[in-house]
N, C-alpha and C positions, 0 to 999 in steps of 0.2 A: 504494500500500500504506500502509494507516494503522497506526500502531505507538503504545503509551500509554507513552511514555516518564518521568511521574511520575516513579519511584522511579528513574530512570535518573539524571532530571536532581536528586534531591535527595540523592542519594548525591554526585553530584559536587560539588554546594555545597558540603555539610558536608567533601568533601576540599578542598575549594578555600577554606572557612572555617579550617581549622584551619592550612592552609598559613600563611594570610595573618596569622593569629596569630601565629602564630612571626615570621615577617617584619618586626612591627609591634616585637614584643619586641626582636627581634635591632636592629632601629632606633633605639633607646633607650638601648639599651647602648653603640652605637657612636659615639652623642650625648652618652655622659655617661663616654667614655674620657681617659685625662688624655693629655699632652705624652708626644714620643718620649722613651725611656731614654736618659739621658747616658752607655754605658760609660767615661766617662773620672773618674766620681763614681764609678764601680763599684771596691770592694775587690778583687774576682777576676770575670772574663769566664769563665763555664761555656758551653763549646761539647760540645752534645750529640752524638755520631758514631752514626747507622744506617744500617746496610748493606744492609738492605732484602733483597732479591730478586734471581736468576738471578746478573749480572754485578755487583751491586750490590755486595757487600761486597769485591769485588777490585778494584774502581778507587775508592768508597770509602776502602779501606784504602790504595791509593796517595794519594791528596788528604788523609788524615791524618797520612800520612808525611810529605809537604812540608810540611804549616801544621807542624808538630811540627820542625823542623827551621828552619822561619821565625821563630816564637817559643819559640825554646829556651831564651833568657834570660828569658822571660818568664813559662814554665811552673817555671823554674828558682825565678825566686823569689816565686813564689806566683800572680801578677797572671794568670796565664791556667793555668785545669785541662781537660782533654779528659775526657770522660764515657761509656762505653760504653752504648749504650741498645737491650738485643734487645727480639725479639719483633715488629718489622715483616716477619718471613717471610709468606708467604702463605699457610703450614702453622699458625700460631699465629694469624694474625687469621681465617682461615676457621674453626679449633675451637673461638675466642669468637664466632664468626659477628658480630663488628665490624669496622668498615674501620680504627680503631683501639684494640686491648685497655685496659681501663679503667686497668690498672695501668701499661701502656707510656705514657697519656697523662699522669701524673701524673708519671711520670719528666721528660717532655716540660715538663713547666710550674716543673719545678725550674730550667730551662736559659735561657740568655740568647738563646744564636744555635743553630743545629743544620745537621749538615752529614749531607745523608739522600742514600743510595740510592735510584736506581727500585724500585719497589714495583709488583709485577705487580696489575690491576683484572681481576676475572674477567666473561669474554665469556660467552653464547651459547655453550651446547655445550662450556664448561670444566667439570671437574670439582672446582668450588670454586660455593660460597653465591653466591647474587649479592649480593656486600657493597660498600659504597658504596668509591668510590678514595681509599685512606689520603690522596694529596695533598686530594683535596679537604674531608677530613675535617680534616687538621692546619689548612689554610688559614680554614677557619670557626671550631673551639677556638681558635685562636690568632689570630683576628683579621689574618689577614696578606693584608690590604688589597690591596697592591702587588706584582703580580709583572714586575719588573725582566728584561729581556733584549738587551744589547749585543752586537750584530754590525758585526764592522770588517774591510775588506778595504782595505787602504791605496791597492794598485795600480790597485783601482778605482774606488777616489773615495767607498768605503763607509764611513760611522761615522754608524750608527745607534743610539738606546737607545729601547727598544719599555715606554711605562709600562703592563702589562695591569690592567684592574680584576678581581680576584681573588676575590670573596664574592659577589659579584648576579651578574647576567644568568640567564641563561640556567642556569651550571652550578650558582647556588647552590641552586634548587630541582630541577635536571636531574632526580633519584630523586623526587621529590613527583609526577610528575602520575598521569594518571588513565585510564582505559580506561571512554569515558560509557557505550561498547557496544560489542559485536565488532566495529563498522564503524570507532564514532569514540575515538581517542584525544585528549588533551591534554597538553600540559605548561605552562610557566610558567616569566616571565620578569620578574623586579623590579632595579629603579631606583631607589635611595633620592638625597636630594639630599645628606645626609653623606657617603655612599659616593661618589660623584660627586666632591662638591666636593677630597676628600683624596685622590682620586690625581690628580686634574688640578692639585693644589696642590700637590703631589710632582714632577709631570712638568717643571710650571713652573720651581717651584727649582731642581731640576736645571738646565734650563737655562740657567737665569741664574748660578747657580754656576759650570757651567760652559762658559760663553759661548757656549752653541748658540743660536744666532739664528732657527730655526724651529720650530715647535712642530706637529704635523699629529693634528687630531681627526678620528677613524676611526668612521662609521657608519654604518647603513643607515638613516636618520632619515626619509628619503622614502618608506619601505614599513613602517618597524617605528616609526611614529609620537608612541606613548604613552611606551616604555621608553626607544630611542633618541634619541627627539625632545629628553626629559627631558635626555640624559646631555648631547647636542648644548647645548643651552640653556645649561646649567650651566659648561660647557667654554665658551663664547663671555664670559660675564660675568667669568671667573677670567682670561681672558687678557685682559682693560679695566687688571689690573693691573699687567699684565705688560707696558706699551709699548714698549720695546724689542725684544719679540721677536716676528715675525711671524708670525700663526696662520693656515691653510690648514686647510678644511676637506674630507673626502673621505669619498665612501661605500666601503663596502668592495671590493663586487668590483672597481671602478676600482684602486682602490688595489692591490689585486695583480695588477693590468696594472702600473701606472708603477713596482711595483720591478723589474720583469726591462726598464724601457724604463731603455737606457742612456744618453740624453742626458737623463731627468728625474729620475732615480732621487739622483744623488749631492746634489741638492737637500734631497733630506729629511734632517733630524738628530735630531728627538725627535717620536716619535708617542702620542700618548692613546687609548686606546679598550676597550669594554668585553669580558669575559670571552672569551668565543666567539673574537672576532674576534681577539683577541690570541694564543688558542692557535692558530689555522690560520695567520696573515700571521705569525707568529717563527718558524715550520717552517720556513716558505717562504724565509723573509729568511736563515733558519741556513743554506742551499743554497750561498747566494755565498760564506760562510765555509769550506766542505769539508764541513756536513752537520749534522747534526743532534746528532754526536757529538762535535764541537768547541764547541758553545756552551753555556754553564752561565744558569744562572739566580736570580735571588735572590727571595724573597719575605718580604714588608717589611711588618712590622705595630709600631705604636708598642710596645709592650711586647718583642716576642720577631719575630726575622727565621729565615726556613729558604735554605739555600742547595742545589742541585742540578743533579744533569743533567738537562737537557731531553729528552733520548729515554728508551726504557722498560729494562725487563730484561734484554730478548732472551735468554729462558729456552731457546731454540733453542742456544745460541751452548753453552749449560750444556750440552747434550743431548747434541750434537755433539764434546764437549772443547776446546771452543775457547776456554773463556771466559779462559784464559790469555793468549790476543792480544788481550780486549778496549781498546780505545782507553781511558783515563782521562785523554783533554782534554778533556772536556764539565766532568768535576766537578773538576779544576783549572782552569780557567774561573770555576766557580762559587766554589773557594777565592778568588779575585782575589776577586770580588765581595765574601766573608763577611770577608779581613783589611782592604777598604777599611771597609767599614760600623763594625768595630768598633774603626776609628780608625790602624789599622794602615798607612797610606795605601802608608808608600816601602818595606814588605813585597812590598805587592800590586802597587806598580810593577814591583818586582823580577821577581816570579814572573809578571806578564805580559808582559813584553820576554823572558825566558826562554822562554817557551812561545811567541810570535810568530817567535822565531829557531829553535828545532825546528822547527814546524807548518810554516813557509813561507820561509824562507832559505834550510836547512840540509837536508841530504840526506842524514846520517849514518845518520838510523834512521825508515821509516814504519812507517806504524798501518797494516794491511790486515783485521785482521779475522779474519786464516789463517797458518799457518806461513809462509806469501811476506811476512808480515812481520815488526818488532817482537814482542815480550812486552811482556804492559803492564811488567812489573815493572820489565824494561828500559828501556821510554821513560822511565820516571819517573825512574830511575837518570838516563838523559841530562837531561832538563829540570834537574834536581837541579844538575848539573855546570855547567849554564848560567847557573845565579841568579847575580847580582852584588850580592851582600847588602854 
């Protein structure tokens, strides 16, 4: 069957030109971005607080509670403000039909660090616009490079920090591709060498900071040749600098074989790898920790960082009335991560020996998810009781 595809294939250049526009811009900028924020040169730390979606503002609102209690002398006298920022409901970004409202982002760029809610992404067969996912929207406006995710299980030999590349791959054009024809689709996948170089030069110093002696680049570079090959490459020359610390390199799906292999797993300490790959392998790696709902997450751009739980809304959990038992140790997780970054360090020691002695010592009070267990309101109440400020 012969078909005159022309106009098929010159629709798809012109989307696959204008993509690569953008691309080439966004490269430019991230070329001519200055040095990280000192907050310790900063007058006042504004930490932006959204509650986002479903379970989002009640564990949220518990992870506001602590830091608010952790720097009380500090909100006290002036050096740190908390900022309330609506409008990430998924009822206000679906009526601007944006993944984030033009006025919620400019709030957003008043603020230093922000401490967000799951934000529901609408599916196939939701009754919301298909508007691109708030996170992935904040991550591109704000530059936020590096998404950071530490999983540690002591009894097993686990203490992992996962550096995700944040703005390329895969996800940063994910809503750009194309439909050549009913048959064929495409999408698109970019690899800059700045966006490279600055998280694998993030990963690095970490570890040499502090004193992780392995470092493990994460890619499919033998099948996805051009982007991966790229990011592979990049990642090999950055660790020439690094000789002290030993870099292992792995393709992916291997790699989520050797974290559930128990005689090779406790080896790894710092892994690098790009977008994709870091959202599916820190799901996986959150498993050995209790799940998905224990682990936070931070996301690290020179100017402005977001900190977060890692799992979604669970708008079910709202539907149900349950969302009164949800867990808020994913986003006290994520506070550790936001009062180490903004310098806060033996805060954020505090509040994670606190939260390692509930979660896995201590048998006072679990997270279930349902009346057989805790209120969040409750655990936080105990975590609370356990800080050694």
């Amino acid at each position: 069957m012969n078909r005159n595809y022309d106009e098929n294939i010159k629709a798809a250049v012109a989307k696959f030109e204008e993509m690569l526009r953008g691309q080439l811009e966004r490269n430019e900028k991230i070329c001519a971005s200055k040095d990280f924020i000192d907050y310790a040169a900063l007058d006042k730390i504004i930490i932006g607080v959204c509650g986002g979606d479903g379970i989002g503002p009640r564990i949220t609102a518990s992870a506001r509670r602590v830091l608010e209690y952790l720097l009380a002398d500090e909100v006290a006298a002036g050096k740190v403000e908390f900022r309330d920022i609506e409008g990430l409901t998924i009822e206000n970004r679906a009526a601007h039909n944006q993944a984030i409202p033009d006025d919620v982002m400019e709030e957003l760029y008043k603020c230093h660090v922000i401490l967000k809610g799951p934000t529901t992404t609408p599916r196939a067969g939701d009754p919301w616009p298909n508007i691109e996912s708030a996170n992935v929207m904040m991550r591109k406006k704000l530059d936020l490079f590096a998404n950071v995710r530490p999983v540690k299980v002591p009894e097993k030999g686990i203490d992992w920090t996962f550096f995700r590349e944040n703005t390329e791959g895969s996800y940063a054009v994910g809503s750009q591709g194309i439909n050549v024809t009913d048959e064929v689709a495409c999408d698109f996948c970019i690899t800059t060498t700045e966006g490279t170089e600055r998280i694998a030069r993030l990963a690095y110093e970490y570890a040499r900071k502090n004193k992780k002696d392995h470092v493990s680049i994460v890619t499919k570079a033998n099948i996805i040749k051009t982007t991966d090959g790229k990011f592979l490459r990049i990642c090999e020359e950055m660790a020439k600098e690094y000789p002290e610390i030993r870099t292992t390199e792995w393709f992916i799906d291997i790699m989520t074989a050797k974290l559930v292999d128990e005689k090779r797993r406790t080896d790894f300490k710092v892994f690098v790898l790009p977008n994709l790959y870091g959202d599916i392998i820190t799901d996986e790696a959150a498993e050995f920790q209790g799940g998905v709902g224990t682990a936070g997450s931070a996301n690290i751009g020179k100017r402005y960082a977001m900190f977060e739980a890692i799992h979604g809304s669970a708008p079910r959990m709202v539907t149900e009335g349950r969302d009164i038992y949800a867990d808020p140790c994913s986003m006290l997780r994520a506070s550790v991560l936001l009062l180490s970054h903004i310098g806060y360090q033996r805060e954020a020691d505090a509040l994670e020996a606190a939260l390692d002695f509930c979660m896995f010592e201590d048998a006072a009070l679990k997270m279930t998810g349902r009346d057989t267990g805790a209120t969040c309101d409750a655990f936080t109440e105990y975590v609370m009781a356990n800080i050694k400020k």
